[in-house]
C-alpha positions in Angstrom: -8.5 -236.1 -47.6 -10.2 -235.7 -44.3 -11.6 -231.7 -45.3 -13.5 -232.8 -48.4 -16.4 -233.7 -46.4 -16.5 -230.4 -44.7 -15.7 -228.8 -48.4 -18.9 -230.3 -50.0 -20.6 -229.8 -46.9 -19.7 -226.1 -47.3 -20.2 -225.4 -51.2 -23.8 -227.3 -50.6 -24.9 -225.2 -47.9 -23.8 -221.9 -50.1 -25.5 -223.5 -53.4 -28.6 -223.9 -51.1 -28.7 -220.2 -50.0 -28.3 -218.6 -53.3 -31.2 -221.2 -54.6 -33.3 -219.7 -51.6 -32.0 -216.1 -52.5 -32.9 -216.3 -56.0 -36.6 -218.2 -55.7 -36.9 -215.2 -53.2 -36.1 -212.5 -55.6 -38.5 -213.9 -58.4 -41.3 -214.0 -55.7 -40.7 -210.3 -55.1 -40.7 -209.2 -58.6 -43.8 -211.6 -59.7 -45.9 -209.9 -56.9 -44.9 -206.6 -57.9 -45.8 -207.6 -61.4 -43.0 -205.9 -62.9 -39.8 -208.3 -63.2 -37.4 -205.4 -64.5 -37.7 -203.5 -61.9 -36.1 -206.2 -59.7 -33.6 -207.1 -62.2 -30.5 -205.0 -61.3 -28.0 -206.3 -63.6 -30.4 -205.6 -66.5 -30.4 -202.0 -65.8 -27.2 -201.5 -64.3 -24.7 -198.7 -65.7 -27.3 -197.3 -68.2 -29.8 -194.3 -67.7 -32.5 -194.5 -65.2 -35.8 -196.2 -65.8 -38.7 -193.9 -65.7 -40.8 -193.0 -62.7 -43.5 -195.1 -62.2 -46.7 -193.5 -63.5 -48.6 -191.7 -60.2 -45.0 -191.0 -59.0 -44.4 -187.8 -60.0 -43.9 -185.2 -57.2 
């Protein structure tokens, strides 16, 4: 009984980071104007996007 404290104390602070993580990640893809190029699990296992337009080398 005594370690619940420290158990919600815990799961709160984790909860906390991935809410900062994730308000950090839509920052990142808002300024680049392009959310799916952020979003890895969108993309993940399929082909490659396209290069960017400009990109090519």
């Amino acid at each position: 009984m005594d370690g619940i404290p420290l158990l919600v104390l815990a799961l709160g602070t984790l909860g906390g980071l991935w809410v900062i993580a994730a308000a950090a990640r839509k920052q990142v893809a808002d300024l680049k104007n392009h959310p799916a190029r952020s979003n890895f699990v969108k993309d993940h296992g399929e082909a490659p996007r396209p290069n960017m337009p400009g990109t090519e080398h």
